[in-house]
C-alpha positions in Angstrom: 56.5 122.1 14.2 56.1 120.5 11.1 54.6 116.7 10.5 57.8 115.1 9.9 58.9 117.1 14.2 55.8 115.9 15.6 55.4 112.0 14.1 51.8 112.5 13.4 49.4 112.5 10.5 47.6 115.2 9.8 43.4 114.1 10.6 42.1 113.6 7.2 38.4 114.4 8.8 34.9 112.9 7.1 34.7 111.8 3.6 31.7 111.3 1.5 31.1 109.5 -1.9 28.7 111.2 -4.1 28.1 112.4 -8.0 29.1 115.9 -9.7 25.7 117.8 -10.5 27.5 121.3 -12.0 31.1 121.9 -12.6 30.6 125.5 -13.7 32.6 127.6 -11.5 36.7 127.4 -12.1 38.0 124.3 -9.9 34.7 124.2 -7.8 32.4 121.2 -8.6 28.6 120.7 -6.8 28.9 117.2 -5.9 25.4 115.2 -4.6 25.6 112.9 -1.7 22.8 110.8 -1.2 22.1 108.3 1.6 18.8 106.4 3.1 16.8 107.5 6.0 14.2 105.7 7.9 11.0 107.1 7.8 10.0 107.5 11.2 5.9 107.7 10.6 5.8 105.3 7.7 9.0 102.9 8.7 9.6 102.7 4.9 13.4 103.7 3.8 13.8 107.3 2.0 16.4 108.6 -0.3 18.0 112.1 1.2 20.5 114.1 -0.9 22.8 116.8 -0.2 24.9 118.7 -1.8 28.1 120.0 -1.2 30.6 122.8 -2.9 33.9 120.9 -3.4 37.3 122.1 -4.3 38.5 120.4 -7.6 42.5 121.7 -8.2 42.8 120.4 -10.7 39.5 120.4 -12.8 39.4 116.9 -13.6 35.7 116.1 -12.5 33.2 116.2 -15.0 29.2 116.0 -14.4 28.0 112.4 -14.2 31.3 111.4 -12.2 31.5 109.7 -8.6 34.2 111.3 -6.6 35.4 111.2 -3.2 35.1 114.4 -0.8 37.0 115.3 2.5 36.4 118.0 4.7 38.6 120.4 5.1 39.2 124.0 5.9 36.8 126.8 4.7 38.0 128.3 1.2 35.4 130.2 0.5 31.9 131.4 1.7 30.0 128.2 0.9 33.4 125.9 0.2 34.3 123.4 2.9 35.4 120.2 1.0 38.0 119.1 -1.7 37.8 116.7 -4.0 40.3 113.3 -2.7 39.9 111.5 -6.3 37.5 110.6 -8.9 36.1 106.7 -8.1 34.1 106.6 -11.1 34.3 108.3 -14.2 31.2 109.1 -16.0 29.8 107.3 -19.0 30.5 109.1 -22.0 27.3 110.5 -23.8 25.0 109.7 -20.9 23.5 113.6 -20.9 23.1 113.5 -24.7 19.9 114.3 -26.3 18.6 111.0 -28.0 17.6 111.8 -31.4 14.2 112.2 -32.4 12.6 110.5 -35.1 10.6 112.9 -36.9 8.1 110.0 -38.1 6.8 109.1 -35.0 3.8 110.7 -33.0 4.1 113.4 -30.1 2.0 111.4 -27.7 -1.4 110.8 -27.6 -3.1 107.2 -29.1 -2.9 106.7 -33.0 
């Protein structure tokens, strides 16, 4: 039975929204999801981060972008999520070094 027999939808399961850490690997990108917890000692809000191996077909992500991850099947032994699209792309020069002017002190009080 195909989708087109049957008249419904595949389930297109959870997605999360989060930011590529490492796209080292060939169409796998490390994505960081990050959400906010309640502290139950302190009642204060904490950031939490996770992150997640995502399937990238295509290689199109690039570190420093937001993209959109769905669950899916298990590809491989830590791989359980593809990459749905790229929401955000990431500002260009952003990891750069800034230059360093040579002039100026290391620190310390002159």
């Amino acid at each position: 039975m195909t989708e087109e027999t049957t008249g419904r939808a595949r389930p297109s399961g959870v997605t999360k929204v989060g930011v590529v850490v490492s796209h080292s690997g060939t169409k796998t990108a490390v994505v960081r999801v990050a959400r906010t917890v309640g502290h139950r000692a302190y009642r204060r809000y904490v950031k939490r981060s996770a992150r997640f191996m995502a399937h990238d077909e295509r290689n199109l992500c690039k570190v420093g972008d937001t993209v959109e991850i769905v669950e899916s099947r298990p590809l491989s032994a830590r791989k359980r999520w593809r990459v749905r699209k790229v929401v955000r792309a990431a500002v260009a020069g952003l990891h750069e070094e800034a230059p360093q002017d040579e002039g100026a002190p290391r620190g310390g009080v002159r």
